[in-house]
C-alpha positions in Angstrom: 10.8 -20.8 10.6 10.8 -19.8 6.9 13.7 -17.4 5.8 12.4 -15.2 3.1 14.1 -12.2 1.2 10.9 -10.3 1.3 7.3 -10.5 2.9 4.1 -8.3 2.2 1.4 -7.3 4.3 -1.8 -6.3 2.6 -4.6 -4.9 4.2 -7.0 -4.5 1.2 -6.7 -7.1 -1.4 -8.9 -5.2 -4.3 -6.5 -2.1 -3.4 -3.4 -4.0 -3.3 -2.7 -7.8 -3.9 -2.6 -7.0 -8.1 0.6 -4.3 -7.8 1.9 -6.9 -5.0 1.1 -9.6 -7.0 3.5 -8.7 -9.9 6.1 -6.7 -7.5 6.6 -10.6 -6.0 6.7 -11.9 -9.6 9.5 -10.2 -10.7 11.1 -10.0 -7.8 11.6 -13.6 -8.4 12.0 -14.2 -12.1 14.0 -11.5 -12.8 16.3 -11.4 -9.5 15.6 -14.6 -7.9 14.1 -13.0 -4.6 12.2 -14.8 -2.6 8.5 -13.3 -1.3 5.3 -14.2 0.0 2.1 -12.0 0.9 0.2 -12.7 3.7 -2.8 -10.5 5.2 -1.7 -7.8 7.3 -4.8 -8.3 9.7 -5.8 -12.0 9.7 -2.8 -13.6 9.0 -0.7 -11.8 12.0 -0.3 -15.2 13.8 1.0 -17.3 10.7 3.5 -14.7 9.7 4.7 -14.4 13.1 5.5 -18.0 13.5 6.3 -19.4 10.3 8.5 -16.2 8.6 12.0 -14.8 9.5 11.5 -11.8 6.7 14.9 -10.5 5.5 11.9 -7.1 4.4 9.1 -6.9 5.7 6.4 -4.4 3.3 3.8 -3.0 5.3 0.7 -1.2 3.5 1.1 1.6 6.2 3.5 2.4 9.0 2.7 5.5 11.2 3.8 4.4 14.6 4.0 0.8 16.7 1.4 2.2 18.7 -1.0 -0.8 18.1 -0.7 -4.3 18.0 -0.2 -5.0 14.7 3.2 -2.9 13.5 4.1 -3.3 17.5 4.4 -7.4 16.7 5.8 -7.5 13.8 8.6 -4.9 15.0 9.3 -7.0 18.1 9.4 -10.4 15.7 11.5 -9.1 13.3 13.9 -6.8 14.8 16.7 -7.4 12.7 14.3 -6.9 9.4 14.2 -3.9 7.4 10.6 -2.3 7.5 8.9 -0.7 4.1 5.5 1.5 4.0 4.2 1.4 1.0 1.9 4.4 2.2 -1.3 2.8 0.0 -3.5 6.0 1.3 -1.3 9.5 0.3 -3.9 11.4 -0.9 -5.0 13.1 2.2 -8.0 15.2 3.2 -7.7 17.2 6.4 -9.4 14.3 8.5 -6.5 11.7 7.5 -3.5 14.2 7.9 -3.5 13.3 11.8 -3.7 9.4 10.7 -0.4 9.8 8.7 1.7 11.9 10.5 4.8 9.5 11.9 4.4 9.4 15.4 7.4 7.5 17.2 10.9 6.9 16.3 10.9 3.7 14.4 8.4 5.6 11.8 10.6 8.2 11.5 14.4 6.6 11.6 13.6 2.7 10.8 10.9 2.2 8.2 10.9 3.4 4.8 8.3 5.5 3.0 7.2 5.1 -0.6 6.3 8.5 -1.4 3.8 9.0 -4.7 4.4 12.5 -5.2 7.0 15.5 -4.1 4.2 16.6 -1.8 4.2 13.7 0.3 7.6 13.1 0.2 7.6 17.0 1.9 4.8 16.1 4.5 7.1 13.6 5.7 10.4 15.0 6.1 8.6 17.9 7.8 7.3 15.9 10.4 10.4 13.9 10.9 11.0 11.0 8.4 14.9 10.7 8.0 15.5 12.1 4.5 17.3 9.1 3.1 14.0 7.0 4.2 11.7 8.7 1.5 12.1 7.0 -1.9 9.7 9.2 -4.5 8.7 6.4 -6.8 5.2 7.2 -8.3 2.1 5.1 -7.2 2.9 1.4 -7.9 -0.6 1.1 -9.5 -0.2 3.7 -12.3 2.4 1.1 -14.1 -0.8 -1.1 -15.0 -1.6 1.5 -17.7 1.8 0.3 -19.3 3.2 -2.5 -21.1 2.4 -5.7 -20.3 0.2 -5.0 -17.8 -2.1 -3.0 -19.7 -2.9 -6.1 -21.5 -4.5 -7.8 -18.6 -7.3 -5.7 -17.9 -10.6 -5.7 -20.4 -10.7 -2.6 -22.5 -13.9 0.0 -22.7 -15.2 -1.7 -26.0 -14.9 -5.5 -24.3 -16.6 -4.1 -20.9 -18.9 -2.3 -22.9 -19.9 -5.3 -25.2 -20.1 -7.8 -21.8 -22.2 -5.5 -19.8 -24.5 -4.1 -22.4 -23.1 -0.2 -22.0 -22.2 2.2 -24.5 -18.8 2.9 -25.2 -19.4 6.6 -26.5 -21.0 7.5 -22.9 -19.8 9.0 -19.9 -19.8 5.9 -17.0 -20.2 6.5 -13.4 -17.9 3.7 -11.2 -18.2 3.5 -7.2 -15.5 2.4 -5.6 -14.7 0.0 -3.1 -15.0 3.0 -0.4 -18.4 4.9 -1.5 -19.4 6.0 1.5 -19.1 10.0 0.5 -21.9 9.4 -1.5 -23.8 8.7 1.2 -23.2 11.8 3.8 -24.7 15.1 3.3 -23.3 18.6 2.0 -23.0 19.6 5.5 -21.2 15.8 6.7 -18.8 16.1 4.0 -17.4 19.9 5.3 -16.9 18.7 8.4 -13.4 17.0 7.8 
């Protein structure tokens, strides 16, 4: 078994693995804590047996109402459990989703919270105060320095792919499926 300071779950990597990428990087060079990601999903049986997490950083935690937060609870009940809440911006479909629903998601894990809003949503439905830590979304310090230096600018993407830099562009997303569903579908939720 592998003592570690801190261990990440990621669920999507394009969503996630960059900001936990560089969270685990300075972790260690600038404090000397040790971390490791590992998929949330797949990887369930390796970091079960080989880790004994100090923090374990989940990229949601509702409720041990499935398998997957309900092993990792009973593995590491000594660890200290993070949600790093990756989906906060909530239509009326998801609201159910991310509502805690038992007492370990409301007393034991702590809840990154992007905005005052969410921070609100979760005290109201039962999240011990001092377990919401308003931080901002992790992803929005890419647009600073040094980070902002490792992604391509709008002249070099424009120049690679043959697109005008003076136009409006139109990205899909990893999750496009709203383009997809009619007017009527997308009223529904």
């Amino acid at each position: 078994m592998r003592n570690i300071d801190v261990l990440f779950l990621v669920e999507h990597v394009d969503r996630e693995l960059d900001a936990v990428a560089c969270i685990i990087e300075k972790l260690q060079s600038n404090f000397g804590i040790l971390s490791d990601a590992r998929n949330y999903y797949y990887d369930i049986s390796y970091a079960v047996g080989r880790y004994n997490p100090k923090i374990v950083v989940m990229p949601f935690f509702y409720g041990a109402d499935h398998i997957h937060p309900i092993t990792y609870v009973e593995r590491w009940p000594n660890a200290h459990f993070l949600n790093l809440g990756w989906e906060q911006i909530l239509i009326k479909l998801d609201v159910p989703m991310k509502v805690p629903r038992d007492e370990i998601a409301r007393t034991r894990v702590h809840h990154i919270c992007w905005t005052r809003q969410h921070r609100d949503f979760l005290q109201r439905n039962g999240v011990v105060k001092d377990h919401l830590h308003l931080t901002g979304n992790p992803v929005m310090r890419f647009y600073d320095h040094p980070y902002k230096k490792y992604f391509k600018s709008r002249e070099r993407l424009a120049r690679h792919y043959g697109l005008d830099p003076a136009r409006k562009w139109v990205l899909f997303p990893e999750n496009y499926i709203f383009a997809f569903l009619s007017d009527q579908r997308l009223r529904e939720p």
